[in-house]
TIZAKOL-526945 format. One line per field, with one value per residue (C-alpha): x, y, z; residue in three letters. Coordinates in steps of 0.5 Angstrom, whole numbers. Example, Ala and Ser with C-alpha at 12.3 -4.5 7.8 and 13.67 -1.06 7.14 Angstrom:
BEGIN
u = c(25, 27) $
v = c(-9, -2) $
w = c(16, 14) $
rest = c(ala, ser) $
END
This chain:
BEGIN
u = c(-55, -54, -51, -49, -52, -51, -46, -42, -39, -37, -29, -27, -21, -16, -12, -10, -10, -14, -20, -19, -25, -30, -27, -28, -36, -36, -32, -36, -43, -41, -36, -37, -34, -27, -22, -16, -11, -4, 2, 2, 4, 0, -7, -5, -3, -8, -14, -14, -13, -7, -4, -6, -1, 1, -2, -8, -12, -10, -13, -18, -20, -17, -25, -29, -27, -29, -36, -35, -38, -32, -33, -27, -25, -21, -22, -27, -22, -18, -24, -26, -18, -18, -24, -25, -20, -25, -31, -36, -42, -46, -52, -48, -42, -43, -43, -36, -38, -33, -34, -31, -24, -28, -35, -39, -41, -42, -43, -44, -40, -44, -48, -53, -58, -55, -56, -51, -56, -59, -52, -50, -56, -54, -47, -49, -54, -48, -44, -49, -48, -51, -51, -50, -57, -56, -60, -66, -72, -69, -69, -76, -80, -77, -75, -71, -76, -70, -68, -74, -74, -72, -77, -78, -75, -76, -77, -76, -70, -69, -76, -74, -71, -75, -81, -77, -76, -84, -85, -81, -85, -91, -93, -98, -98, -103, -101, -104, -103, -101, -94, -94, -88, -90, -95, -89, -86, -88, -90, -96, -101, -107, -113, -113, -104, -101, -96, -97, -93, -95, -94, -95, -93, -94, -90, -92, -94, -90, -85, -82, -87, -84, -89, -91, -86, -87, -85, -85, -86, -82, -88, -87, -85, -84, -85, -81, -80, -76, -74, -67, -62, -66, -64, -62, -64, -71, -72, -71, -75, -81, -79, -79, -84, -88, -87, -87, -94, -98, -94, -91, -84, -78, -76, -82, -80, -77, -75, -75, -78, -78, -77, -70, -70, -68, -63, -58, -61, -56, -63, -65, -59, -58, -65, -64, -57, -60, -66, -61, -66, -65, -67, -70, -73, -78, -79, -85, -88, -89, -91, -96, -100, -101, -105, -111, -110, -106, -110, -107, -106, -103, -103, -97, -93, -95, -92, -86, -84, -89, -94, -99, -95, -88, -89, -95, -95, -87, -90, -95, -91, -86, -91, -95, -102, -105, -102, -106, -103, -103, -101, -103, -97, -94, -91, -85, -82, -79, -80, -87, -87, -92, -93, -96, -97, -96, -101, -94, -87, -83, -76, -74, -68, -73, -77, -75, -68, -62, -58, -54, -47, -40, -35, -28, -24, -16, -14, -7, -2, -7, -4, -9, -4, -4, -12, -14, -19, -23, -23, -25, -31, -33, -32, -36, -42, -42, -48, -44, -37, -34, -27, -21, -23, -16, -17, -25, -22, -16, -21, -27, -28, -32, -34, -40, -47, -44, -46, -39, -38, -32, -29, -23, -17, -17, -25, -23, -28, -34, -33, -33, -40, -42, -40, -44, -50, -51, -50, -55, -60, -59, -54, -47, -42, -35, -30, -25, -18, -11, -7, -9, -16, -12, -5, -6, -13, -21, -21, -19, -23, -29, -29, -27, -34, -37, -35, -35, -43, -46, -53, -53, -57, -57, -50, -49, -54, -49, -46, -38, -33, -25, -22, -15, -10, -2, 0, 5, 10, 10, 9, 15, 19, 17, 20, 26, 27, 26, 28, 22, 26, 27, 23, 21, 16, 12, 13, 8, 12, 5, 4, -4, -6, 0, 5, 11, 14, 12, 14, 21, 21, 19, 24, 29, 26, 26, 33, 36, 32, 35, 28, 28, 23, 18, 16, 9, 8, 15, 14, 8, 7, 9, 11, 19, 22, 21, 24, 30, 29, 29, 35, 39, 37, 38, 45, 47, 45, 46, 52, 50, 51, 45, 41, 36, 29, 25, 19, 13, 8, 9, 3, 1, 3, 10, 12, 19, 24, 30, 36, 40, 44, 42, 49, 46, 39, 36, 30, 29, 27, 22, 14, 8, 7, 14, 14, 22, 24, 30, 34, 37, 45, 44, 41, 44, 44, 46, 47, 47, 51, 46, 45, 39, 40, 36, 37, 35, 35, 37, 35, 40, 39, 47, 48, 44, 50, 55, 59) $
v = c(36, 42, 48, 51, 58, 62, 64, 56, 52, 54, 55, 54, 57, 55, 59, 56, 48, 51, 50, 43, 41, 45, 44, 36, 37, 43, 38, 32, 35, 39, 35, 37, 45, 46, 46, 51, 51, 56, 52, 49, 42, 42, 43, 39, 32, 34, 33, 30, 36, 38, 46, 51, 55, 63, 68, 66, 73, 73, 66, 69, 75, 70, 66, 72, 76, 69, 70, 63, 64, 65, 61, 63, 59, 65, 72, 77, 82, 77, 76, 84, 86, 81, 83, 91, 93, 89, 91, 94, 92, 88, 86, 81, 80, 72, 70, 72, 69, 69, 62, 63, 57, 54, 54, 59, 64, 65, 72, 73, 79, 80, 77, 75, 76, 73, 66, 68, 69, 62, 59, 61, 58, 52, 52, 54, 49, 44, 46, 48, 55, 61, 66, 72, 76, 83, 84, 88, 85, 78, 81, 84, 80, 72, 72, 76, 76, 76, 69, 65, 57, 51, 50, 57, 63, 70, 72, 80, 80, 88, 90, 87, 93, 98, 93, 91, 99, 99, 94, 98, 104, 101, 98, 92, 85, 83, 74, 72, 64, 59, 60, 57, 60, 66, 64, 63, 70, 76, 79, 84, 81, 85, 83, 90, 92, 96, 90, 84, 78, 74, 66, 63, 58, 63, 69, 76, 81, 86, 84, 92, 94, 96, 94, 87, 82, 75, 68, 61, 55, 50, 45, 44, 37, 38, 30, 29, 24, 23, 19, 16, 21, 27, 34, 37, 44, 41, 39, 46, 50, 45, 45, 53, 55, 51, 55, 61, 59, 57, 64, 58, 61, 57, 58, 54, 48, 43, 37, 34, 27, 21, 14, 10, 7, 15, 15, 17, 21, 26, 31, 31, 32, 37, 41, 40, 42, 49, 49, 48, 43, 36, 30, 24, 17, 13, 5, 2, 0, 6, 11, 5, 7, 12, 11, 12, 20, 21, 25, 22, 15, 11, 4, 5, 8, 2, -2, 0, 2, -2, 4, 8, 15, 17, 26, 26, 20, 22, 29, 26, 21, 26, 32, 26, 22, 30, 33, 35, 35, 42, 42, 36, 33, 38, 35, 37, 33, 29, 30, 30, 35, 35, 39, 37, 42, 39, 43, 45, 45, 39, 36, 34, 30, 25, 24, 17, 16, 19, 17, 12, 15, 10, 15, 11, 14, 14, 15, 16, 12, 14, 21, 26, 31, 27, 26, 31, 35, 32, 25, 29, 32, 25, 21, 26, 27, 19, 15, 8, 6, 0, -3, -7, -6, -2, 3, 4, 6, 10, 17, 16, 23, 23, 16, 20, 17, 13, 5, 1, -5, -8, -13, -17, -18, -22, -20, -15, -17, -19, -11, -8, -12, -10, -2, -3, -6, -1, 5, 2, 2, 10, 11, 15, 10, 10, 5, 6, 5, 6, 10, 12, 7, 7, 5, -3, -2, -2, 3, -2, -7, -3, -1, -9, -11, -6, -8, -16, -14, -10, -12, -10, -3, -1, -2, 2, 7, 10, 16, 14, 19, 17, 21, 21, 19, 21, 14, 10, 11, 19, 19, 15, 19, 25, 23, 20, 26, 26, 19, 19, 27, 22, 17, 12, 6, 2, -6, -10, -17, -20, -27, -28, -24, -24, -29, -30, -30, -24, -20, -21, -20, -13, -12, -14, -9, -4, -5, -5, 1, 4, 6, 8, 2, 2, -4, -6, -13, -14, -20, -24, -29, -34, -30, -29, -30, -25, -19, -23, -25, -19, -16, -21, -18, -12, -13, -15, -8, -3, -1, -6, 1, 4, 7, 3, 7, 1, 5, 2, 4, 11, 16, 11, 8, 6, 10, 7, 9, 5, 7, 2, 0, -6, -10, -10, -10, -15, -19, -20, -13, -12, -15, -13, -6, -4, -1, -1, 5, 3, 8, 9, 9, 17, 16, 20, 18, 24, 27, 33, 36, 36, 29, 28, 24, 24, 21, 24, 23, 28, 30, 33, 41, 40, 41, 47, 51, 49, 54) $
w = c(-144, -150, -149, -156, -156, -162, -165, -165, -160, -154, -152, -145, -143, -137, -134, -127, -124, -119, -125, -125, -121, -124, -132, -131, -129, -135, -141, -138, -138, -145, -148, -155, -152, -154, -150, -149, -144, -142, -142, -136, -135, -128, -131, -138, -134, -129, -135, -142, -146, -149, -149, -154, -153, -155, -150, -146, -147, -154, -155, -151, -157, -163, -160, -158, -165, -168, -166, -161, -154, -150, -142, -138, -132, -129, -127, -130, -131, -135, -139, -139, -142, -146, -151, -149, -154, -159, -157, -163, -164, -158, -162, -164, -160, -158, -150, -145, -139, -133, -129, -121, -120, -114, -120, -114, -119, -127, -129, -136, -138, -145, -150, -145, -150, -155, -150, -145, -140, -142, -143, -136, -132, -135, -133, -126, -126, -127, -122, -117, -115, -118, -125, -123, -129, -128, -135, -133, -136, -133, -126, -126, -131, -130, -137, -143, -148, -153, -151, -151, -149, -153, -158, -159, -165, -164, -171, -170, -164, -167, -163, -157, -153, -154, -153, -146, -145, -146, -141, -136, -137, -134, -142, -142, -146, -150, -152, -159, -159, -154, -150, -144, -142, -141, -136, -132, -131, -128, -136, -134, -138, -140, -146, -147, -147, -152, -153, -156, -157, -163, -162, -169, -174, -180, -182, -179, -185, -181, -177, -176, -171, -165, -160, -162, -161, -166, -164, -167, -164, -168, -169, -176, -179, -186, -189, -196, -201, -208, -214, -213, -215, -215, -215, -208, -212, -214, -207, -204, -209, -207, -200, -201, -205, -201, -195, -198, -201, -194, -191, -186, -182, -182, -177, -173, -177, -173, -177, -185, -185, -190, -191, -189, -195, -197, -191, -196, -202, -202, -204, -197, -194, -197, -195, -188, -189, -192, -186, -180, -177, -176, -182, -179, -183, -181, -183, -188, -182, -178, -184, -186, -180, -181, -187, -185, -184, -190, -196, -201, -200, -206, -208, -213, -206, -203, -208, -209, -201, -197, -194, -198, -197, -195, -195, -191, -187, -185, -183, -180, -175, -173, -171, -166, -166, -165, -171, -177, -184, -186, -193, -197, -201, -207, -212, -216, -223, -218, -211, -206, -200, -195, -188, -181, -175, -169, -163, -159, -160, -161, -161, -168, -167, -162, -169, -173, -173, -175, -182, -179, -178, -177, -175, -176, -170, -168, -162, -162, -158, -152, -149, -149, -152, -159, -159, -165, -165, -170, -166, -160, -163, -166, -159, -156, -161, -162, -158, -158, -157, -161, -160, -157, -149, -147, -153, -150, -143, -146, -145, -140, -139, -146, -145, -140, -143, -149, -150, -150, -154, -152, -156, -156, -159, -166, -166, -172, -177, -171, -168, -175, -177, -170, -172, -177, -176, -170, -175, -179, -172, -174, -168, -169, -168, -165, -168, -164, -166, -163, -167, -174, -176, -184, -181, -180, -177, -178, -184, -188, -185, -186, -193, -195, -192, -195, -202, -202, -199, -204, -202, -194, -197, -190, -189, -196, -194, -188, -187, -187, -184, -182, -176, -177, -171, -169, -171, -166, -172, -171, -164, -164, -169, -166, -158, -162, -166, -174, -176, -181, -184, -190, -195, -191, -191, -186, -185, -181, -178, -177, -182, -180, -186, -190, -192, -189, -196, -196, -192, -192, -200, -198, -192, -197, -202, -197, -195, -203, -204, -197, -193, -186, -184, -178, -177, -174, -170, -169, -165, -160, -155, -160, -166, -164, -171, -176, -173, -173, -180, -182, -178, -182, -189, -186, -184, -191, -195, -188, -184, -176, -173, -176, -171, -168, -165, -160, -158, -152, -150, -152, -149, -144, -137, -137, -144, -146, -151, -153, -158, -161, -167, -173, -170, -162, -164, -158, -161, -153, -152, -156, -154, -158, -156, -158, -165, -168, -172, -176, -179, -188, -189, -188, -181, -176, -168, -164, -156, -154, -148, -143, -145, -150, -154, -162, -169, -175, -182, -187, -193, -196, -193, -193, -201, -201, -194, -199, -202) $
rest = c(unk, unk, unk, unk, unk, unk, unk, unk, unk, unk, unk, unk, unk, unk, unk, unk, unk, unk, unk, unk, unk, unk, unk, unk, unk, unk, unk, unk, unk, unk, unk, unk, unk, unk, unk, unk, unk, unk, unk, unk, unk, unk, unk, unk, unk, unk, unk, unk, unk, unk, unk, unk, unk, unk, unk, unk, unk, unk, unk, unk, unk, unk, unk, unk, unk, unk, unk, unk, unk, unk, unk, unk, unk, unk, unk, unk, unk, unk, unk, unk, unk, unk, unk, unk, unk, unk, unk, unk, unk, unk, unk, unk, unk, unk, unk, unk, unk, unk, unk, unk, unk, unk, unk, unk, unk, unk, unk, unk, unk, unk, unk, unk, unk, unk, unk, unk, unk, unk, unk, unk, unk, unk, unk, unk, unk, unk, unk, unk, unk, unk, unk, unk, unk, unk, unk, unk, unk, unk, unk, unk, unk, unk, unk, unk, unk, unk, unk, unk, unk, unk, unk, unk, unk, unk, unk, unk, unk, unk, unk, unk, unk, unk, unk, unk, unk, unk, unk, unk, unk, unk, unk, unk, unk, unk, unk, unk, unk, unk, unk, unk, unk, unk, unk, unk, unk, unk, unk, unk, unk, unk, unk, unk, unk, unk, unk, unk, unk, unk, unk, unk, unk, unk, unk, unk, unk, unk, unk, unk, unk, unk, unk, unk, unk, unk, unk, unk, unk, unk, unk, unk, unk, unk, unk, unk, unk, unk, unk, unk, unk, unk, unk, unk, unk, unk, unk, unk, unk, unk, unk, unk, unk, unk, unk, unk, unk, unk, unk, unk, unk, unk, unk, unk, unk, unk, unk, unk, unk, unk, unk, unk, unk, unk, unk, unk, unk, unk, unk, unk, unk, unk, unk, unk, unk, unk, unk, unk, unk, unk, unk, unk, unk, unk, unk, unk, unk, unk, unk, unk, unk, unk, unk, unk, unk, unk, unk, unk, unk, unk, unk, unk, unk, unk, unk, unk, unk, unk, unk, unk, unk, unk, unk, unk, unk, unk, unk, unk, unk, unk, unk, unk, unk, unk, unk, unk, unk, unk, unk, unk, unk, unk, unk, unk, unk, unk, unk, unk, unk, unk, unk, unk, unk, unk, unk, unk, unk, unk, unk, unk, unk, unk, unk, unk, unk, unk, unk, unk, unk, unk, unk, unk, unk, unk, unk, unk, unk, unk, unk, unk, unk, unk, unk, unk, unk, unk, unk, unk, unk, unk, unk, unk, unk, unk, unk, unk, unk, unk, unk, unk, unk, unk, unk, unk, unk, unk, unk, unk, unk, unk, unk, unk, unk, unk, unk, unk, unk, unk, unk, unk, unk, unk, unk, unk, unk, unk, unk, unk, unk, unk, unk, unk, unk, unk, unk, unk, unk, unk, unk, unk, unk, unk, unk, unk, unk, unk, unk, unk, unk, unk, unk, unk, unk, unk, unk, unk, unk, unk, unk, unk, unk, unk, unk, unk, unk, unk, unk, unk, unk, unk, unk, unk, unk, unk, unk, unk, unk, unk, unk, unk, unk, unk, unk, unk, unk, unk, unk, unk, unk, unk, unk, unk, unk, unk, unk, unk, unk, unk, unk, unk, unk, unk, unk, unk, unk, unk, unk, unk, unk, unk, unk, unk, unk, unk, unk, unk, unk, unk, unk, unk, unk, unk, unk, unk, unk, unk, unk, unk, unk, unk, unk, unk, unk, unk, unk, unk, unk, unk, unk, unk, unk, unk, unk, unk, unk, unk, unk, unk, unk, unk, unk, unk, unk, unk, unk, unk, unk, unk, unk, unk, unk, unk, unk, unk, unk, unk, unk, unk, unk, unk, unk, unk, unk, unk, unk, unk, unk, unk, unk, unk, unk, unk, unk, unk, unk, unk, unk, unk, unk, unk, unk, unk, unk, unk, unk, unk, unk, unk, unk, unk, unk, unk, unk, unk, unk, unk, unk, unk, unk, unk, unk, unk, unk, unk, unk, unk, unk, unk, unk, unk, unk, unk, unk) $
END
């Protein structure tokens, strides 16, 4: 379910554990929506989220005035102070809507225009009560003629409140086009009406008339095709000045369409970039078939890509066996542009397949407080999850409506090339990583087959992206204290990949060079040498009383801690998910009087306090 009205991605504010029940169905039914929370250690356990901090009404104002749509799960007045002393222009306020703790009423307070009132029937939907419109027009009419259903764009918003007024005062509706969802309401239509509403895929020579409202429905597919290493503003003037020739609307353009072998022309991602609509590829196949209703077939076409054409077949293919080919192929130095009208609106992402996208995503050591924003949005947004079992199940809220693929431990290489052949299918694929993905894990892996399979094109063809994660040396420095305030290095034990010789010549370059060392792998089920192994070399550059940080488990269940010396580290007490943070000659490990205990590194602050 979508719910992403104008003005960007919903905010959802918590105020009260009381929100719990409500805020776990709204984050499951929207989990790309924003999550912000008071302080409040009860709410932050009891959902994954973590604390924003600071003052609720001003994070409430910060996202109003931001223009973000602002759902509060808390009281209206809290709402309604927050934002009044900032309250200006309300054409273009964006939706404040108020969501009961126990989710029995949702009140949109403003922006109901501006796809409050749309955004507040869904989230009432989800939570089965009731949203509480009080816009006129809604209430007489059914409908609010500014917030027209998916699919469809008023073109002239400004003229909608004197055309409602007009309706009120008893004025009649005459409907130019075919608008089903008008027929639904309780519009007064009449052949003869004053008023008219206008649905077309063609701009209005007047879009200023107060008594004529205009709609577009998004029934356009705009079919492209270029050379290798075209010009993205070549392909945007063409696309361009092919609109503007055939006095056809952008906003009734539901997508741009080509052949996969273009999945990664930067041209075409950049034209759908500019038209805010999605862009999609279909195989030869499917644009072969399409021959027989294309105006320009062409055996030269066909011979390099396998099908007779590319920008009127693609237009073709995704408006649907009814459409008609609007305009035939235009041509640019070194682009096609073509245009289909399908006879009713149409949802452009569900037309071909996407560019493929493998999103290389780190968790965090698994505590919902260290999952970044950025891999948050990447582990909703994805449509396939692919990973070690125990990192999939770390957070099942966003796991709603995702395919898992779970592997494991030891299957690297198998789980990489699975992520990347999915991406290949046009999926949005999650490679779930504990952790940061380019500290020991999937990153590198990725980027490795990658190289050493130049001729995989549609894996070449991806779109990539790394989501960065708190890695398990960070989260452990950060619970010991600032162990890492100093240069410092990480050393992984585990001799799968790396010779054993190896890697104690970089502990002993690490020891002589006076590093803190983090040290990965420390040991396993039949790996129990190394970590003493590299003690050993240790205590030959560094005092044994070294401060010594064995950190378990940290973010998840049965989270340890443990501080220790170099001279009493005891190999026994660490296992594989144990990281061990050794500190430098300078390290320091102290206690405070309520009994906490830190170590830390200094940096040479000190130098600088002396007289």
């Amino acid at each position: 379910m979508s719910a992403t009205p104008r003005g960007g991605r919903p905010a959802l504010v918590l105020l009260t554990p009381n929100a719990r029940k409500a805020a776990q169905l709204l984050m499951a039914a929207f989990p790309a929506w924003e999550v912000y929370a008071p302080d409040d250690a009860a709410l932050v356990h009891a959902l994954p989220i973590a604390p924003s901090g600071g003052k609720a009404t001003d994070t409430i104002a910060d996202l109003f005035m931001a223009g973000r749509p602002v759902i509060g799960i808390c009281a209206a007045g809290i709402l309604i102070r927050a934002v009044a002393p900032r309250l200006a222009d309300k054409h273009s306020e964006p939706p404040l809507i108020a969501v009961a703790a126990d989710g029995s009423a949702v009140v949109p307070l403003l922006g109901g225009h501006h796809g409050g009132n749309l955004l507040a029937r869904r989230i009432a939907a989800v939570l089965e009560s009731t949203a509480a419109i009080t816009t006129a027009g809604d209430l007489v009419f059914g409908l609010g003629l500014d917030e027209p259903p998916e699919g469809y764009t008023l073109a002239n918003p400004d003229a909608a409140k004197g055309f409602m007024a007009a309706m009120l005062r008893g004025g009649k509706i005459r409907i130019e086009g075919d608008a089903p969802w008008l027929a639904d309401s309780n519009l007064p239509v009449d052949d003869e009406g004053a008023l008219t509403i206008a649905v077309s895929h063609e701009e209005p020579a007047d879009d200023s008339e107060p008594t004529r409202l205009v709609y577009h429905p998004r029934s356009l597919a705009i079919g492209v095709g270029c050379e290798r290493g075209c010009s993205p503003v070549e392909l945007i003037r063409l696309v361009q000045t092919t609109l503007a020739d055939h006095n056809l609307a952008r906003d009734a353009i539901a997508g741009i369409y080509s052949i996969d072998l273009k999945a990664d022309e930067a041209a075409m991602g950049e034209l759908a970039h500019w038209l805010g609509v999605p862009l999609r590829f279909f195989d030869a196949a499917t644009l072969e078939a399409e021959t027989p209703r294309l105006a320009n077939p062409s055996d030269v076409v066909f011979a390099e890509v396998g099908a007779h054409g590319v920008s009127e077949a693609a237009a073709l293919a995704a408006a649907g066996p009814d459409a008609t080919l609007l305009v035939p192929k235009h041509k640019s130095q070194r682009a096609t542009c073509a245009v289909a009208l399908a006879p009713a609106p149409f949802d452009g992402a569900l037309a071909g397949v996407m560019r493929g996208e493998l999103l290389v995503v780190g968790t965090g050591p698994g505590d919902a407080q260290w999952l970044t924003p950025e891999a948050r949005i990447a582990l909703a947004e994805a449509t396939d999850w692919v990973g070690y079992g125990l990192y999939l199940d770390l957070y099942p809220d966003l796991a709603t409506g995702k395919t898992l693929h779970r592997y494991d431990l030891g299957e690297e290489e198998t789980r990489v090339r699975a992520a990347l052949d999915l991406a290949a299918q046009g999926r949005r694929v999650a490679l779930v990583c504990s952790g940061d993905p380019g500290i020991y894990a999937m990153a590198t892996l990725v980027f490795e087959l990658l190289e050493a399979e130049p001729d995989r094109m549609d894996w070449q063809r991806l779109a990539i992206a790394v989501a960065p994660g708190v890695s398990a040396m960070q989260a452990a420095a950060a619970r010991a204290g600032a162990p890492l305030g100093h240069d410092f290095c990480t050393i992984s034990l585990s001799d799968l990949l790396t010779p054993l010789d190896t890697i104690l010549q970089r502990v002993k370059a690490a020891a002589q060079g006076d590093f803190v060392i983090a040290f990965y792998n420390p040991v396993s089920q039949r790996r129990r040498t190394q970590l003493a192994m590299a003690k050993d070399i240790l205590l030959q550059h560094r005092d044994g009383a070294t401060p010594v940080i064995l950190a378990r488990n940290l973010g998840r269940e049965g989270e340890r801690l443990t501080f220790t010396t170099l001279a009493d580290l005891d190999i026994e007490t660490v296992d594989m998910l144990t990281v061990v943070l050794v500190g430098a000659s300078a390290s320091r490990s102290i206690a405070l009087p309520n009994g906490r205990r830190f170590v830390y590194t200094p940096r040479g602050y000190e130098k600088k306090r002396a007289p």
